[in-house]
LOMI-967377 format. One record per residue (C-alpha): residue in three letters; residue number from 1; x, y, z. Coordinates in nm, 2 decimals, padded with zeros to 4 digits. Example, Ala and Ser with C-alpha at 12.3 -4.5 7.8 and 13.67 -1.06 7.14 Angstrom:
// residues 2
SITE   rolo   kolti       c1       c2       c3
SITE    ALA       1    01.23   -00.45    00.78
SITE    SER       2    01.37   -00.11    00.71
// end
This chain:
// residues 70
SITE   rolo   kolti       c1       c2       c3
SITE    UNK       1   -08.69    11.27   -04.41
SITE    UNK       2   -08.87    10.97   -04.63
SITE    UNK       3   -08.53    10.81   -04.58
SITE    UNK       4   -08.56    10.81   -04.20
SITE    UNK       5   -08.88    10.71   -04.15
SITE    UNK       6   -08.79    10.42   -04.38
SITE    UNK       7   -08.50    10.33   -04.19
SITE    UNK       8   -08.73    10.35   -03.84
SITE    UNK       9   -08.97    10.14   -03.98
SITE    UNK      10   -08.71    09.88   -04.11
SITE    UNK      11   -08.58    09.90   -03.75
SITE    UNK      12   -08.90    09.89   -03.60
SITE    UNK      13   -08.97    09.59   -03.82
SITE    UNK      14   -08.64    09.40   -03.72
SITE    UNK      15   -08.71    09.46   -03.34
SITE    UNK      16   -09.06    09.30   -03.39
SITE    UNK      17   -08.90    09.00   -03.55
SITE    UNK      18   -08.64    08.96   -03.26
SITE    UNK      19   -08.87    09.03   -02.98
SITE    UNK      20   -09.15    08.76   -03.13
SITE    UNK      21   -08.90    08.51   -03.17
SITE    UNK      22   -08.76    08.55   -02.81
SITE    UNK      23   -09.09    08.54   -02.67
SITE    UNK      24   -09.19    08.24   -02.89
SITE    UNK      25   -08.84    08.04   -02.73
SITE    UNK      26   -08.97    08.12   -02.36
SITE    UNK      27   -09.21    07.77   -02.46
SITE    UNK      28   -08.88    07.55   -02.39
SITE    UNK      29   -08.87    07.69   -02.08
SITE    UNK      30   -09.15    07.50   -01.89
SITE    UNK      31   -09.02    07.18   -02.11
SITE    UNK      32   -08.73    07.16   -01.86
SITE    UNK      33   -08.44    07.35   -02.03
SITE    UNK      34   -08.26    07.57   -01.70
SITE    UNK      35   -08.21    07.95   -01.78
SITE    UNK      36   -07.84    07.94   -01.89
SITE    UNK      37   -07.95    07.71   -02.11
SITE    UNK      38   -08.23    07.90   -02.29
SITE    UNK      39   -07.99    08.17   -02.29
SITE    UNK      40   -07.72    07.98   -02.45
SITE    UNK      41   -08.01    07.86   -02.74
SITE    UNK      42   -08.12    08.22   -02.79
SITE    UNK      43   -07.78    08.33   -02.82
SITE    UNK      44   -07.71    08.06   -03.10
SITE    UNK      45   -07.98    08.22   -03.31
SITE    UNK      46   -08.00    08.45   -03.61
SITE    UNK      47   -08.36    08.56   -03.55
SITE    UNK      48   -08.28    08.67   -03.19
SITE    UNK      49   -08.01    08.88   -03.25
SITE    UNK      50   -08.27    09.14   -03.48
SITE    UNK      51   -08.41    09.26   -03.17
SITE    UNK      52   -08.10    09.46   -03.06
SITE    UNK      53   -08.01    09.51   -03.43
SITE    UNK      54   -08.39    09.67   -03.46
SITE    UNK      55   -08.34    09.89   -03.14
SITE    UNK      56   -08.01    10.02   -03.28
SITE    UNK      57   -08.13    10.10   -03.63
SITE    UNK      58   -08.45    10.28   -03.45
SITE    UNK      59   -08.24    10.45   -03.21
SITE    UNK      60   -08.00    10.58   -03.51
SITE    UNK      61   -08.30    10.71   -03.73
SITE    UNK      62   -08.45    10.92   -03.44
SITE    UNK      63   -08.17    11.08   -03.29
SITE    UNK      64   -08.04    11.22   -03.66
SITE    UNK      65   -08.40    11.38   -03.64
SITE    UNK      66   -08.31    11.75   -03.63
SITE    UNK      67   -08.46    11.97   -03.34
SITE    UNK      68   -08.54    12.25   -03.49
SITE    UNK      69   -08.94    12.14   -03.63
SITE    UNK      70   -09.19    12.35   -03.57
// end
């Protein structure tokens, strides 16, 4: 159980991280950089690739939660 809270939290964590950073790129936007290209830059990115990695991990932790908790 303490291992897949953990592992949520480590997920949650990782998605915070991604999602922050994607939000903080959405400045070069009004600088004059076109869609595909912000889209290109985010995709070129370490930090932007947590948010998925983050909603996986989460994703993972709850659904081995078993069903039967009263």
């Amino acid at each position: 159980m303490v291992g897949r809270i953990f592992s949520f939290l480590i997920g949650f964590g990782l998605a915070i991280i991604g999602g922050v950073s994607i939000i903080a790129y959405f400045n070069f936007l009004p600088a004059g950089v076109s869609w595909i290209e912000y889209l290109e830059f985010i995709s070129r990115r370490i930090e932007c690739y947590f948010l998925p990695l983050g909603i996986f991990i989460m994703a993972i932790s709850l659904k081995s939660i078993p069903h039967d908790i009263e």
